[in-house]
Backbone as CSV, one residue per row, in Angstrom:
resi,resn,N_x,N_y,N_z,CA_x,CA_y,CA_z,C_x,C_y,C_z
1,UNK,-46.342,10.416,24.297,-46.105,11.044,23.017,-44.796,11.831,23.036
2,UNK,-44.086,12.454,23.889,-43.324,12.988,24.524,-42.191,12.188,23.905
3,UNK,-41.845,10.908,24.776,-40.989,10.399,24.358,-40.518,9.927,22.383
4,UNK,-41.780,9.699,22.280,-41.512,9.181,20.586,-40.750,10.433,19.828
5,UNK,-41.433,11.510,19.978,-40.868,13.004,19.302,-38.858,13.102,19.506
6,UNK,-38.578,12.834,21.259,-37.612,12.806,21.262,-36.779,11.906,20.362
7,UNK,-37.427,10.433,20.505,-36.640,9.137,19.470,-36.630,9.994,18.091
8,UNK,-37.469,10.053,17.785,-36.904,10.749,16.524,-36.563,11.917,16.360
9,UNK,-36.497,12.451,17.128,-35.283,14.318,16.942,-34.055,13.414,16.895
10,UNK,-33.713,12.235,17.739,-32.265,11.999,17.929,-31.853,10.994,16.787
11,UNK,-33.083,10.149,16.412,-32.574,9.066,15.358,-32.169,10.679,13.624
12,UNK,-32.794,11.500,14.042,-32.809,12.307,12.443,-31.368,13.255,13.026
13,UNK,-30.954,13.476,14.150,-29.702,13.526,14.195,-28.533,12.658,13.662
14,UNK,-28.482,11.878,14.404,-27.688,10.359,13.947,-27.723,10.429,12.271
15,UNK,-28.531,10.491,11.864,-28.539,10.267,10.482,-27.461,10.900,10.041
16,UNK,-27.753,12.121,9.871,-27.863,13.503,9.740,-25.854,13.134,9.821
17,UNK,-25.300,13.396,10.852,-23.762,13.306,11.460,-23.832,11.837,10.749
18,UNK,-24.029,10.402,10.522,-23.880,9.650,9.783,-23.392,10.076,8.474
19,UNK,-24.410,10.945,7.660,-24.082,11.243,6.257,-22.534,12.152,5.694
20,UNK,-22.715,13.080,7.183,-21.481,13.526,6.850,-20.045,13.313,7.040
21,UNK,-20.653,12.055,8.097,-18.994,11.637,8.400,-18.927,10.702,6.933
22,UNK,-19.264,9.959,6.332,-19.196,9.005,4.811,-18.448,10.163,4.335
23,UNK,-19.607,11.693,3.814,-19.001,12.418,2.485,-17.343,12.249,3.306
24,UNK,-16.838,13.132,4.427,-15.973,12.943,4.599,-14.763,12.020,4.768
25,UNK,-14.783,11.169,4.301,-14.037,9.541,4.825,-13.822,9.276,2.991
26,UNK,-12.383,9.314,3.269,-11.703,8.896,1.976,-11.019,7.432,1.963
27,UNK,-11.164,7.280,0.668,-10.868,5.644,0.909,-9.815,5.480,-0.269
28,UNK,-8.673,4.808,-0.145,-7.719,4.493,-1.395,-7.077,3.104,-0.973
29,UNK,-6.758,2.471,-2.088,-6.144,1.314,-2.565,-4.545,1.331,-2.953
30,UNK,-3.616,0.911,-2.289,-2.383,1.008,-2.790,-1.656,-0.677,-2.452
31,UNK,-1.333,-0.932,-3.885,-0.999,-2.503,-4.339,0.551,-2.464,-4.556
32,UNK,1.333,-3.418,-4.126,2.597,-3.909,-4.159,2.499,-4.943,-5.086
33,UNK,3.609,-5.209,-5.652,3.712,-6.446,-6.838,5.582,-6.644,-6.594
34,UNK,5.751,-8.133,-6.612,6.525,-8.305,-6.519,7.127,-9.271,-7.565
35,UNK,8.286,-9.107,-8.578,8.673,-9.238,-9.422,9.547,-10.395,-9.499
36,UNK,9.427,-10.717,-8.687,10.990,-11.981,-8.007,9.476,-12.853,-7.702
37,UNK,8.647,-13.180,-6.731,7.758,-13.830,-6.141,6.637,-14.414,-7.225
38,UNK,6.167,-13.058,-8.158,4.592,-13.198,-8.988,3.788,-13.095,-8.125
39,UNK,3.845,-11.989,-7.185,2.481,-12.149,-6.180,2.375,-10.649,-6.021
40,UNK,0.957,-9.884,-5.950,0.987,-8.829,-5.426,0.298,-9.064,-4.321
41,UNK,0.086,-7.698,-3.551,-0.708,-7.242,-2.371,-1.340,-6.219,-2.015
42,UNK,-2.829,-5.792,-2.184,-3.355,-4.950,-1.785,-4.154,-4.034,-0.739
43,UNK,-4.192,-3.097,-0.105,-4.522,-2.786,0.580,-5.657,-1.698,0.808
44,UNK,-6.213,-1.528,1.510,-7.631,-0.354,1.178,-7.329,0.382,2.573
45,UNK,-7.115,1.391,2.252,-6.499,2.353,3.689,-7.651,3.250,3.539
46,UNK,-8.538,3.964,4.557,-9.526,4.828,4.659,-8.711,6.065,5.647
47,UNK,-9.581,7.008,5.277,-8.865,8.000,6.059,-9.895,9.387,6.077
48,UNK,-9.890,10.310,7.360,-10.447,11.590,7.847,-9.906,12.438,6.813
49,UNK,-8.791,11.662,6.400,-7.757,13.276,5.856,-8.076,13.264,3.931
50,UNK,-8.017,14.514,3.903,-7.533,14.974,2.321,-6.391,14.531,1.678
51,UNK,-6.459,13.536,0.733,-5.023,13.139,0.186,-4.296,14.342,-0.844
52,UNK,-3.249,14.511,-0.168,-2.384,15.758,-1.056,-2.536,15.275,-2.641
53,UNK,-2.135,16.406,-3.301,-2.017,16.099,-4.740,-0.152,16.351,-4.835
54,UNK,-0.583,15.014,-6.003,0.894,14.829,-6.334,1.780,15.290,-7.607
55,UNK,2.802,15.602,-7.604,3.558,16.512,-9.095,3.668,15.355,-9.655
56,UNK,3.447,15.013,-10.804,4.029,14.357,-11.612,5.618,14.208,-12.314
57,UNK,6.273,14.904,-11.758,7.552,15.558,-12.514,8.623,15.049,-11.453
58,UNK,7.640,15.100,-9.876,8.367,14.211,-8.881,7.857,13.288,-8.807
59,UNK,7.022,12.664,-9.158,6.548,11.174,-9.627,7.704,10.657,-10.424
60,UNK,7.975,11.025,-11.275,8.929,10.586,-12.350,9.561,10.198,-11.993
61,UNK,10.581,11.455,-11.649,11.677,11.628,-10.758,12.264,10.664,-9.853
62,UNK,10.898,10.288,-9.097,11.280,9.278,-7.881,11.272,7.799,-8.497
63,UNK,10.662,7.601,-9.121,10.712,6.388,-10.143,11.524,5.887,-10.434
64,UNK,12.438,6.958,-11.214,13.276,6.566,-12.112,14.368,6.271,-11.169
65,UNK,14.732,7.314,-9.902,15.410,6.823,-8.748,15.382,5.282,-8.423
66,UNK,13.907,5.113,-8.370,13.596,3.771,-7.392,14.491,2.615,-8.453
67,UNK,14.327,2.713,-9.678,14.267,1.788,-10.969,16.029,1.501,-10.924
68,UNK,16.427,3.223,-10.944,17.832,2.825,-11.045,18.848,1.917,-9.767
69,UNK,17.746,1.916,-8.605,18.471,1.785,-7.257,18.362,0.062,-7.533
70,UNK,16.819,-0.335,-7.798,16.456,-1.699,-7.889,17.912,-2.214,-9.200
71,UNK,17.870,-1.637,-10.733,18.818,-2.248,-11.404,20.160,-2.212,-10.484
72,UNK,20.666,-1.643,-9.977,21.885,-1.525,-9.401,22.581,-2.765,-8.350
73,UNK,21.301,-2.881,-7.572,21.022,-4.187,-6.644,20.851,-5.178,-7.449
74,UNK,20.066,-5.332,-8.387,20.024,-7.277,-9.357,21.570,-7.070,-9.667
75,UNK,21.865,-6.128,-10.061,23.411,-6.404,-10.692,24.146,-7.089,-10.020
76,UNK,24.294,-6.574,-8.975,25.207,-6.949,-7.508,24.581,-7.796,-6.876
77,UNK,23.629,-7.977,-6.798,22.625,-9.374,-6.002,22.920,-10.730,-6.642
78,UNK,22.333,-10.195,-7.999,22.155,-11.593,-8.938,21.170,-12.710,-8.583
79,UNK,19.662,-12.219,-7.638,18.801,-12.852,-7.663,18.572,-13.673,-8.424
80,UNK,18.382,-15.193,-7.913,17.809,-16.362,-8.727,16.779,-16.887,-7.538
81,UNK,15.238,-17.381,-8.597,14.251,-18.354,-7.617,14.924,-19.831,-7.380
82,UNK,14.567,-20.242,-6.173,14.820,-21.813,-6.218,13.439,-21.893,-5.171
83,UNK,13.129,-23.459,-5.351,11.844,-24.508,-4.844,13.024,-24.355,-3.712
84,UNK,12.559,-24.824,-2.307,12.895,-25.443,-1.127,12.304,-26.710,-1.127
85,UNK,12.832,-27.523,0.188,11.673,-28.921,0.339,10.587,-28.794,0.446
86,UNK,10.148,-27.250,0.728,8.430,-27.932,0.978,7.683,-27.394,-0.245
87,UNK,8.466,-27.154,-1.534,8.165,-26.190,-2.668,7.928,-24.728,-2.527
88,UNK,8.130,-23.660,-1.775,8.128,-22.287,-1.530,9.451,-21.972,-2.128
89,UNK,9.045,-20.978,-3.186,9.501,-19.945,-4.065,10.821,-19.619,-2.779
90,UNK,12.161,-19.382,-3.020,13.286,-18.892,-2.381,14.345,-17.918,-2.908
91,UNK,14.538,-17.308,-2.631,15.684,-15.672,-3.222,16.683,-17.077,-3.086
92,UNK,18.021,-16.759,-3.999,19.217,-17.020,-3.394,19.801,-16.183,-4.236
93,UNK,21.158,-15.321,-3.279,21.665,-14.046,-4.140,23.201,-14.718,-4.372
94,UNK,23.863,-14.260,-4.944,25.409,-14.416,-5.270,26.529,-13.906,-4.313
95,UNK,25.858,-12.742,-3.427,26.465,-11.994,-2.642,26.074,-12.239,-0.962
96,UNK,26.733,-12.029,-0.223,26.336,-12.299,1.090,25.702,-10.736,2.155
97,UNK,24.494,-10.891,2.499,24.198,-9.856,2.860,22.753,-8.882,1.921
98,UNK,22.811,-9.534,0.691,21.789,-8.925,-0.030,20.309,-9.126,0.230
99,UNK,20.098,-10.259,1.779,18.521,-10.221,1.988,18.081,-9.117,2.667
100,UNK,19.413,-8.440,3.210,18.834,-7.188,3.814,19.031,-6.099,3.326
101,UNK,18.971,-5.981,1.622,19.296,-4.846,1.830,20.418,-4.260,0.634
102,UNK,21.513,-5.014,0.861,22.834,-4.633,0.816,23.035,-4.510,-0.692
103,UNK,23.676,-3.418,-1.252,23.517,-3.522,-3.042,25.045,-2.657,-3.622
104,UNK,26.292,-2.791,-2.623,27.483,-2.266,-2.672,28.441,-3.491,-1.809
C-alpha cells in the first residue's frame, strides 16, 4: 500500500509542474511573403519568455524605412520573373550584384 500512495504523490506532482510549465510557454506565428516569388512562409516559434510590447509609432517608423529601402532597390535592381528549363520561378536583375543585396 506504501508504494501506490507514493505513485500517486508523484504522478499529482508531475501534473501539477505540467500545468504550469503550458500557462507559462508562449507560442507565436511570424509569416514572410514574398512578392517577387507568390509564396509565403510560416513559422510557430514557442518560447519560456514574455514577448515585449511593441510602440506602434516605431512600428511605423520601421516600415516605412523597410518600404522606402525595398522601393529604392526595384528601382536600381529592376527585378523581372523568368521560367528556367526546369520551370522554377528566377530573379533576373538589370544590375550586377543585386542577388546579394546591392541597391547603389
Amino acid at each position: 500500500m506504501k508504494h501506490s500512495s507514493y505513485v500517486i504523490a508523484i504522478l499529482a506532482l508531475m501534473t501539477v509542474s505540467a500545468e504550469a510549465a503550458t500557462e507559462a510557454w508562449k507560442e507565436r506565428t511570424v509569416c514572410t511573403n514574398s512578392r517577387f516569388y507568390g509564396t509565403s512562409s510560416c513559422q510557430t516559434i514557442g518560447s519560456m519568455e514574455q514577448v515585449p510590447t511593441r510602440d506602434p509609432a516605431q512600428d511605423a517608423e520601421d516600415n516605412k524605412a523597410r518600404q522606402e529601402g525595398i522601393k529604392k532597390w526595384e528601382s536600381f535592381c529592376k527585378p523581372t520573373r523568368r521560367l528556367d528549363d526546369l520551370g522554377v520561378v528566377r530573379l533576373v536583375y538589370a544590375r550586377s550584384g543585386c542577388e546579394f543585396g546591392v541597391s547603389e
